[in-house]
N, C-alpha and C positions, 0 to 999 in steps of 0.2 A: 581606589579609583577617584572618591571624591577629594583627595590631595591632588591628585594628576589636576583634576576640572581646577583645583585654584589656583596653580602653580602657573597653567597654562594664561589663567586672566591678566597673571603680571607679565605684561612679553612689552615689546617692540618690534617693527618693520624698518626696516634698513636696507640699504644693498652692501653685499661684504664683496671684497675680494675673493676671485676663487681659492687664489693660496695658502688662505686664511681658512679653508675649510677643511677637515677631514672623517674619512666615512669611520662609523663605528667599530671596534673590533669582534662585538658582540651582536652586530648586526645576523639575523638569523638568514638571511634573503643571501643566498651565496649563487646562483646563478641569472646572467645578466645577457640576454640576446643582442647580439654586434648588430644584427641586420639592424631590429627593431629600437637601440640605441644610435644607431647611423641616422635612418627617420626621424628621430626622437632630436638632434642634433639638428640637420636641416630646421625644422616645424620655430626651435630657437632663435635660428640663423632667420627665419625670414618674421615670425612674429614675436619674439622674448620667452621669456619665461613666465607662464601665466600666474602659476600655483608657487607661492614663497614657500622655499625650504625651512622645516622646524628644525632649529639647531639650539645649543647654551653652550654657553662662554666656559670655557677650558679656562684659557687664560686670558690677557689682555689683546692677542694677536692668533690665537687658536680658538677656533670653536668647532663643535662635535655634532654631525649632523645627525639628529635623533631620527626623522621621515623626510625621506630625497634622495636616499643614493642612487638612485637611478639616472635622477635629474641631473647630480653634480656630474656624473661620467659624461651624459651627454653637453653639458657644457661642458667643459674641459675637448669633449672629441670639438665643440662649435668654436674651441677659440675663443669662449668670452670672457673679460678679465674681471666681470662682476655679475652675481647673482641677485635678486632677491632675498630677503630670510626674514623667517621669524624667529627672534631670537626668546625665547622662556628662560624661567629657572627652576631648574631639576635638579633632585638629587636623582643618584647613582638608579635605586630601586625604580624613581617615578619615568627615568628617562629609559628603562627595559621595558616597564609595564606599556608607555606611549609607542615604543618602537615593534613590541611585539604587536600590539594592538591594530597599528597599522598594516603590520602584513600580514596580519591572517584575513584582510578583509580582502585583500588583493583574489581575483579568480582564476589567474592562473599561477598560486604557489605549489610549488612542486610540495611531496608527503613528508619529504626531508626537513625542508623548511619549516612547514608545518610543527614538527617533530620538537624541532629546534628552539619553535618559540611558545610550545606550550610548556615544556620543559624550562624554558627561562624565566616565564610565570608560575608554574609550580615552586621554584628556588627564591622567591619572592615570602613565599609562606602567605599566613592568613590576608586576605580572604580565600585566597588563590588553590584548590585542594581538585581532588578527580572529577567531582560533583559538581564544585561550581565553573569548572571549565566545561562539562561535560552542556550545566543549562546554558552559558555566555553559546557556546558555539552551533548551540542546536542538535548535538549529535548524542549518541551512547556512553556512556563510561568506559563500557569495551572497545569502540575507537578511539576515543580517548588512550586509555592502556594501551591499545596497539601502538600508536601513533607516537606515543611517547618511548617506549624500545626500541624503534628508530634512530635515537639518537646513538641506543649504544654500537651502532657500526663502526667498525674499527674504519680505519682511513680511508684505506684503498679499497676498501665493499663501497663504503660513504660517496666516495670520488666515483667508483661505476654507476651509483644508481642515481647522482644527477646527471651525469652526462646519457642514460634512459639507456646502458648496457646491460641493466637489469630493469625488471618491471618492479613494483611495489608488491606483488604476491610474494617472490621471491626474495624483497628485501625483508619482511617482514619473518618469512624463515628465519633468516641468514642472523637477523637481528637478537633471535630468542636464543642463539648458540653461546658459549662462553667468546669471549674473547679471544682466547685462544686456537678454535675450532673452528672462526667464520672463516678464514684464510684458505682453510682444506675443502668444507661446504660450498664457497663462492666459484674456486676450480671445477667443484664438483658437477655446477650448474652450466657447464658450455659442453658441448660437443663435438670435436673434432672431425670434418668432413670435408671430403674433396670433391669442387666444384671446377667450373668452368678457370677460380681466378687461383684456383693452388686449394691447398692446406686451408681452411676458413674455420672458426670457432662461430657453434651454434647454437645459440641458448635453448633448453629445454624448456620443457611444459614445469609450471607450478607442479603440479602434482606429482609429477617422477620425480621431480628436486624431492619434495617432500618422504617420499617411500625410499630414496638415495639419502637421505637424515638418517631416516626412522630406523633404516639396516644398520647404518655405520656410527650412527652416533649416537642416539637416542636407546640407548642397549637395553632393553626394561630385563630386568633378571628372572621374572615369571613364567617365562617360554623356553627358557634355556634348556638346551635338551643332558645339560648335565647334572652335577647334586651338586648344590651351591656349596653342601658341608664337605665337602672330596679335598681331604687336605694334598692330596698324593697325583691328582687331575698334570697339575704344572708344581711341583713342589717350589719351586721359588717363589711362586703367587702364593701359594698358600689359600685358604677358602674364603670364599667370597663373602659367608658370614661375619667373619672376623676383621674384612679387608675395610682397612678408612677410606679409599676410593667408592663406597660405594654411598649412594646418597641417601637411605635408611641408616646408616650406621652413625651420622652425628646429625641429628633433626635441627642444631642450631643451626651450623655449620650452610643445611641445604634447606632452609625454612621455608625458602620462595619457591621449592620444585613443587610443583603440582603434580606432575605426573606422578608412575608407578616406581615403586623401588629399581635404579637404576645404575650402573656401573657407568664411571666418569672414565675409562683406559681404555680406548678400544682395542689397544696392542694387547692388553693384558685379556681382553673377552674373546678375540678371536683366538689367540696363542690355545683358549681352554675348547674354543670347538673345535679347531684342527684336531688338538688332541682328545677331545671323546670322537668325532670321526676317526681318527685311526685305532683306536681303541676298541671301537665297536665292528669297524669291519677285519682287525685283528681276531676279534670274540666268534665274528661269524662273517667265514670267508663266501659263501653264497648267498649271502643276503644281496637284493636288487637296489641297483645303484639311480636316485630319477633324479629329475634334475627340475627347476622351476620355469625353464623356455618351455617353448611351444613344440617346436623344430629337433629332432631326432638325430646328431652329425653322427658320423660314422667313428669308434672307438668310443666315445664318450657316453656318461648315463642318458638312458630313456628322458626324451621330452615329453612336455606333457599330451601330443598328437601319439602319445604308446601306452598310456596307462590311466587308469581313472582311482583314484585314492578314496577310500572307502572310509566313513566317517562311521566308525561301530559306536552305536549308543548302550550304554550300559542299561539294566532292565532297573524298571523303577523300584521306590521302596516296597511295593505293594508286592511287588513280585511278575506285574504283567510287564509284556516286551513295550518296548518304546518307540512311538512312531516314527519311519524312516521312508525316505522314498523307494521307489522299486530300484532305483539305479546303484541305493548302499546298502543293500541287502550284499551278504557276504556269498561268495560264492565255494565252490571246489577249486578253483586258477588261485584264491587269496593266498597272497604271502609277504611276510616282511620287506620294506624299501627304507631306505636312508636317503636324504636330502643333500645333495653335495653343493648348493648352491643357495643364492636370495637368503631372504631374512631367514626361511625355516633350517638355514641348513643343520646337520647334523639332526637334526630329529627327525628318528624310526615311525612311522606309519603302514597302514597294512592299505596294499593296492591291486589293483587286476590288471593283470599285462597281458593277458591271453584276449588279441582282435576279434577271435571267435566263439567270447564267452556270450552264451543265450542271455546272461542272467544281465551282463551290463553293455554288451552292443546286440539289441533284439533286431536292430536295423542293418544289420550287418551281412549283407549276402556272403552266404555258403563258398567255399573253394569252388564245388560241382558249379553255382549258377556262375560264380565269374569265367568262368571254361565255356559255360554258354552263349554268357554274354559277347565272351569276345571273339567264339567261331560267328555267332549274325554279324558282328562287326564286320571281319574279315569275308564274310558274305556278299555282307550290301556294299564294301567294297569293288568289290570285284565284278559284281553286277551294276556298279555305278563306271566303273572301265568299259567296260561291254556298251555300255548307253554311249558314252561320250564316243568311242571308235567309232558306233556306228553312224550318229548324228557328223563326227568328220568327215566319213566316208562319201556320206548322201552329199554335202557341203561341195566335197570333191566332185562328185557326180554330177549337178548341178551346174558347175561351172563349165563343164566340158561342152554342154551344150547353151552357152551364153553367146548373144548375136552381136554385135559393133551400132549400135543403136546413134552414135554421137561422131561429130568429127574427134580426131587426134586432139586439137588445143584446146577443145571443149573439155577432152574427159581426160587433159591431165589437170587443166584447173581444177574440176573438181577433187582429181582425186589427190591434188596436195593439197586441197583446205582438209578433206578428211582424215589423212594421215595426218595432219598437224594437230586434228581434235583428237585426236585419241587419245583414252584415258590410260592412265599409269600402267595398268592392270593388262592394256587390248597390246601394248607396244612390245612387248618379247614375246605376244601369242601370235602376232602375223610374221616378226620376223624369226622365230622358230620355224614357219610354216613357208617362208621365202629363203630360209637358210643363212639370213643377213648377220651377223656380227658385230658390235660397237667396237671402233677401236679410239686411238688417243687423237685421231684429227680428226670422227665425224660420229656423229649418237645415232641410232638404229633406227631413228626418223626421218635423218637427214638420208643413209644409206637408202632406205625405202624409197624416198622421193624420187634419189637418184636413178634405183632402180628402175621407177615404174617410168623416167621420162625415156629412157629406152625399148618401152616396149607400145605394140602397137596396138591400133582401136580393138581389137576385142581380148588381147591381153589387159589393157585398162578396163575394159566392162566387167571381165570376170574379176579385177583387184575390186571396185568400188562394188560388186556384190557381196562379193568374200569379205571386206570389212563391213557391211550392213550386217549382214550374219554369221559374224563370226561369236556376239556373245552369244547366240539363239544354237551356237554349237555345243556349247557346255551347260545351256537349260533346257531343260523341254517346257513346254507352253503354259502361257501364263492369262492373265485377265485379258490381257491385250492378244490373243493369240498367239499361235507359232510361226514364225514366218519361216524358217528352215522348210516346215514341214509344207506349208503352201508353195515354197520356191519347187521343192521337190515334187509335188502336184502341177505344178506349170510345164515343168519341164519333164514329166512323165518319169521319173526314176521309181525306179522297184524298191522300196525302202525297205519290206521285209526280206525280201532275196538279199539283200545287203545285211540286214540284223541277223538276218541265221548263217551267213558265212562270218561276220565276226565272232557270232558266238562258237563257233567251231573253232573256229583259230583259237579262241583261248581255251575251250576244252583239250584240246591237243596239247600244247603248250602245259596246262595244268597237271595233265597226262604226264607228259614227259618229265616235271618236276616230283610229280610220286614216283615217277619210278628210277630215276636219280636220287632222292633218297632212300629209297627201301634197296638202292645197290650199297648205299653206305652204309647203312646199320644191319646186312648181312653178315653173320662171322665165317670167318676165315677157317676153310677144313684145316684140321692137322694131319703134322706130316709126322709116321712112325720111323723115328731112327733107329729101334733097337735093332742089331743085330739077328738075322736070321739063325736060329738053331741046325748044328751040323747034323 
């Protein structure tokens, strides 16, 4: 750095031609806002260029602008055929170290960028190491580290995640994959979905990208539900001990892998679980097939809304049992399941698939109580019919003895303001009750209106009653009172001599449907063909 501080002392101030400048190819700053360059152009056009561009002399008619590409763009969009500059002299090393320098101060450089130019000062060498970029920047060594695998994105991961098609969670996945792999993972990260504009791709959450790695790529060999030594599993693979694919098998070769002993083929890890799946429910054709959703489809294995997987603890060295909760105690329903799906597939575990096990749904009503449950159902039902017929009836009753209180054009204004207010809910309950119908030149509001201006003053009295209480027909009373039931009090109707002939009618009727089925599930006498004895 203290080379850069004296390289910088020797300069000059000039104005060059713009044609005489060009931007860096090493410049780390790769995206450049049009809006905010159009602004940036204008501010030119009416006051200059405040801030001289740092450039050094290429040749006698080229110079290389070390800090300003921003500026030079917008000159160029402003039309001006001379800039300001300050012209240094830099070697190759001090004109990276000055250019990175500058844009990492910048506050809105994207992580790429970032990535880009801590990277171009780590290849600088001494002083420049994870430590002392980690003190320069004020951060961690591990963002540091992170930030720096960033750069390994191949193109078209690199190219989405400045244009912000990806977030930096998922760049930073995407980043730790081989080179070969990010191309498969980056597809991996959108979602296919049909919206209002077609076909749309939708990025997923960080975290599902990450468990869509961890299944597919990331193969650790430790969980593998086969024997890594099974030369015979896929005999053209041959065992996984022996296999140079795997990254324990040459430590030079995968020095940097931090993780667990892992298989680099995913063609070759899955071809070995298909085949211990078929293998094992070859060995044992009633073993229970589960599956790692939630959701249960019909043919395919138990979701996990059908079974609870039972984690058996082996008893300690001492000899006593090992603490477990009440829910993986083993039960009598216990029996073998295979995994046909997600990261566990292929490994045997021991689960309870029986809904009516005491030992691991205690919460689970009995067959007997759900038969109970759902005869009060169909109960309160039926007694909630019986309420609402007879609150209609009384409604009905009600109206028959309603007087003409208003003239004609009084009470059709009102009663088309109120038919107009009617909420969503009241507009196929009155005209159900008027017999009206929507067709394709007129809505069940407009029908109504029309209705009611043909009818006359105590036809209108009883409409604008009937829609005051028409919800008070389907509640009974509330904080604010019942007004059904005080109209019904005004106008003297027998409310309970109307409650006990509905209830009649549906005991009849209920009648009549037991004994229309008990004519069905009668059997049929037989008829004896044989032949009478001579």
């Amino acid at each position: 750095m203290q080379a850069t501080q004296n390289a910088v002392t020797d300069n000059e101030y000039r104005n060059l031609p713009v044609t005489c400048l060009v931007e860096s190819a090493n410049n780390p700053r790769k995206r450049f806002d049009e809006k905010s360059l159009e602004e940036l152009a204008a501010s030119f056009k009416a006051q200059g260029i405040l801030a001289p561009l740092l450039v050094r002399e290429l040749d006698e008619s080229k110079y290389e602008v070390v800090a300003g590409a921003r500026r030079l763009r917008a000159a160029r969009i402003a039309e001006l055929e001379s800039v300001p500059v300050r012209v240094v002299q830099l070697t190759d090393a001090e004109a990276t170290e000055a250019r990175v320098v500058e844009n990492l101060q910048r506050e809105d450089i994207h992580p790429l960028e970032e990535a880009l130019g801590f990277k171009s000062l780590l290849e600088l060498g001494e002083p420049y190491n994870i430590s002392h970029l980690a003190a320069r920047a004020g951060k961690s060594e591990a963002y540091i580290y992170g930030r720096i695998r960033l750069a390994d994105l191949i193109p078209p991961v690199a190219e989405a995640f400045l244009k912000d098609r990806i977030a930096v969670g998922h760049a930073l996945l995407l980043a730790k994959l081989p080179a070969s792999q990010q191309q498969e993972a980056f597809s991996a990260a959108f979602r296919s979905m049909w919206t209002s504009e077609g076909n749309t791709q939708t990025l997923i959450p960080v975290r599902e990208l990450a468990v869509w790695i961890e299944s597919n790529i990331l193969l650790q060999l430790a969980s593998t539900p086969f024997d890594k030594q099974d030369e015979t599993l896929v005999p053209a693979a041959g065992s996984c001990v022996n296999c140079p694919k795997r990254t324990g098998f040459n430590r030079l070769l995968f020095g940097d892998v931090v993780r667990k002993d892992s298989c680099t083929d995913p063609n070759c890890f899955r071809a070995k679980i298909d085949a211990s799946v078929t293998r094992t429910l070859e060995a044992k054709p009633q073993i229970v097939q589960i599956s790692s959703a939630w959701n249960t489809r019909e043919g395919a294995p138990l979701g996990r809304n059908r079974y609870m997987e039972l984690e058996i603890k082996k008893p300690k060295p001492n000899g006593s049992a090992a603490k477990q909760s009440a829910l993986q105690r083993p039960c009598t329903k216990m029996q073998e399941a295979i995994v046909m799906d997600g990261g566990k597939r292929g490994q045997v575990v021991k689960v309870c698939a029986d809904p009516c096990c005491r030992v691991h749904h205690p919460n689970t009503p009995s067959r007997q109580q759900i038969e109970r449950e759902r005869a009060e159902e169909r109960r309160r039902i039926e007694k909630e019919k019986v309420a609402i017929t007879t609150r209609h009836r009384i409604l009905a009753a009600v109206l028959q003895r309603v007087s003409a209180p208003l003239k004609k054009a009084d009470l059709l204004t009102v009663a088309d303001q109120m038919i107009r207010g009617l909420s969503h809910s009241q507009v196929p309950v009155l005209a159900k009750r008027h017999k009206v119908e929507a067709n394709a030149s007129a809505s069940e509001q407009e029908l109504l209106a029309k209705q009611a201006s043909k009818c006359d003053e105590p036809e209108i009295s009883k409409l604008l009653l009937e829609i005051s209480l028409l919800d008070s027909a389907y509640q009974r009373s509330s904080a604010l009172g019942d007004p059904l039931m005080d109209a019904a009090k005004r106008y003297r109707v027998d409310t309970d001599k109307i409650g006990k002939a509905v209830a009649e009618t549906f005991a009849a009727k209920q009648k009549e449907r037991k004994a229309a089925a008990a004519k069905k599930t009668k059997p049929e006498p037989t008829v004896n063909t044989a032949p009478a004895s001579a």
